[in-house]
N, C-alpha and C positions, 0 to 999 in steps of 0.2 A: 613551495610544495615539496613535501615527502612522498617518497615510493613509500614508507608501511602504513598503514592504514590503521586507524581510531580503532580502538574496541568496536565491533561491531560494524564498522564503516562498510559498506560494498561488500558485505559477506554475504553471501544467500543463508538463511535461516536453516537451522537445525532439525529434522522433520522425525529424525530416531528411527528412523526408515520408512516411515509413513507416508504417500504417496501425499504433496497437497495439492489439498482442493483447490479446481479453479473455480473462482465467481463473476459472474456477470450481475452488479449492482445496479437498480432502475434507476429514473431518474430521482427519484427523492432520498435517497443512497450515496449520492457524490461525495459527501465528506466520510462516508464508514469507506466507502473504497480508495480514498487518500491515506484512511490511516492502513488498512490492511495492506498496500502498496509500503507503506514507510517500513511496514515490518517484513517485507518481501513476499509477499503474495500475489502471485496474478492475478489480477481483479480487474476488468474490465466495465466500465462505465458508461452505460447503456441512454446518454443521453439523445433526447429528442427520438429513443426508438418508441414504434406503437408496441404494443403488449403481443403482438403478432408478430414482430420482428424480434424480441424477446425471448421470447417463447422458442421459436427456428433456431436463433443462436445460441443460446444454450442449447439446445439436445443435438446441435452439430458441430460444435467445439467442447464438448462433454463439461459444458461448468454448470456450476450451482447455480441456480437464481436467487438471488436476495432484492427481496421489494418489501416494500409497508403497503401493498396492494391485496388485499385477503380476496377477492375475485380470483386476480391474477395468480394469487399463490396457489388457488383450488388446479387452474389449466397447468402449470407446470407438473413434468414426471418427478426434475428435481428441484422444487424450488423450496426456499427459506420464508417462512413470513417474518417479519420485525415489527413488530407493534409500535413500540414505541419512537416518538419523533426527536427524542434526544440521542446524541452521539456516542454518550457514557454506557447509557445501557442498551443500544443498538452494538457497540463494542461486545459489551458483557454479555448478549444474547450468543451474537457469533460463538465465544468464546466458551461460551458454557456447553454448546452445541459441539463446536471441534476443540476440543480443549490443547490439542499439539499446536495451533496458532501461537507461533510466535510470541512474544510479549514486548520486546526488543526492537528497536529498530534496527534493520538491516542496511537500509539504502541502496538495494539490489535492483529497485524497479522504478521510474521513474513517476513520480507524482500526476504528474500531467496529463501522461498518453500509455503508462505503464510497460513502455519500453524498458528490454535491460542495461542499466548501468555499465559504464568499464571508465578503470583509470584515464585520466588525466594525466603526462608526464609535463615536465615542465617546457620541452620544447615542441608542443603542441601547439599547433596555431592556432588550438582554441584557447589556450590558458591566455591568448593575450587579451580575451574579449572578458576577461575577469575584473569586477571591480578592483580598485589598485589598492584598497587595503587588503584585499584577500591574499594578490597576486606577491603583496608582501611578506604576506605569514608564510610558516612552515607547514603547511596543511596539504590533509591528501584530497584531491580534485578529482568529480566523476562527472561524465558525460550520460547524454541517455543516445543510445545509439540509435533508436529511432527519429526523435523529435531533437535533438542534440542541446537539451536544457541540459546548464550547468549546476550541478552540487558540490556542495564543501560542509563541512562539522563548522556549527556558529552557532549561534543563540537561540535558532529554529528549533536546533536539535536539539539542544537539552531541553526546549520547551514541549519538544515532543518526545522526551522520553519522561518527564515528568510528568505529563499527561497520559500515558499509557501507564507507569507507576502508580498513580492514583487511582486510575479503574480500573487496577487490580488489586489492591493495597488493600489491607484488614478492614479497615475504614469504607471500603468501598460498599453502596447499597447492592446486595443481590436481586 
């Protein structure tokens, strides 16, 4: 493990002073609030809440609502609708809507429980709970400080930055 960090690794994302939005995603939302997390967003994952519970948490932790529920979207002050039930263009919705969303993975927030990341040094007693081909490499390690799931830059990551390249990419459907 290294102290400097990948391009992009654990950096919190660029916002050009633009305050970002937070989101609270409903349940059929899970996977757009993983990748909004990858690119460091706070995005909170609204599983097993009712549309009441929902509805409260957002307008008391001032975040977005993003649902594919068009009921539910009518009762929010601020909610997002998403139509569509693919990831590319639930992405490209967000996106087109806030266009300072990141594009980049950050690794600021954690996937999970969207807790925030921090280094990993090497004599951390958690780096020893690392699989031992990681713990071999020269890589930089993050923890999530809430839920304490470990990260490192592997084959994830560029699968996930190629993935967020392509739904953005010339090629991409609008």
């Amino acid at each position: 493990m290294v102290r400097g960090l990948p391009k992009g690794f654990g950096r919190r994302p660029g916002w050009a002073g633009v305050a970002p939005p937070r989101w609270l995603a409903d349940e059929m939302l899970g996977r757009l609030a993983r990748y909004l997390r990858f690119v460091g967003c706070d995005t909170v994952y609204g599983r097993g809440m009712s549309d009441d519970e929902l509805l409260a948490t957002a307008a008391r932790e001032g975040r977005i609502l993003l649902t594919r529920d068009r009921p539910l979207s009518r009762r929010g002050r601020q909610a997002f609708l998403i139509d569509s039930p693919e990831l590319a263009r639930q992405w490209r919705a967000v996106r087109a809507a806030w266009p300072e969303v990141p594009i980049a993975p950050a690794f600021s927030r954690c996937t999970r429980c969207n807790g925030e990341l921090e280094p990993v040094v090497p004599e951390d007693p958690r780096a020893a709970s690392l699989p031992p081909g990681v713990r071999g490499r020269r890589t930089a390690v993050f923890a999530c400080r809430s839920c304490g799931h470990l990260y490192w830059e592997g084959s994830h990551t560029e699968s996930v930055r190629r993935r967020l390249a392509a739904w953005e990419g010339p090629a991409a459907e609008r």
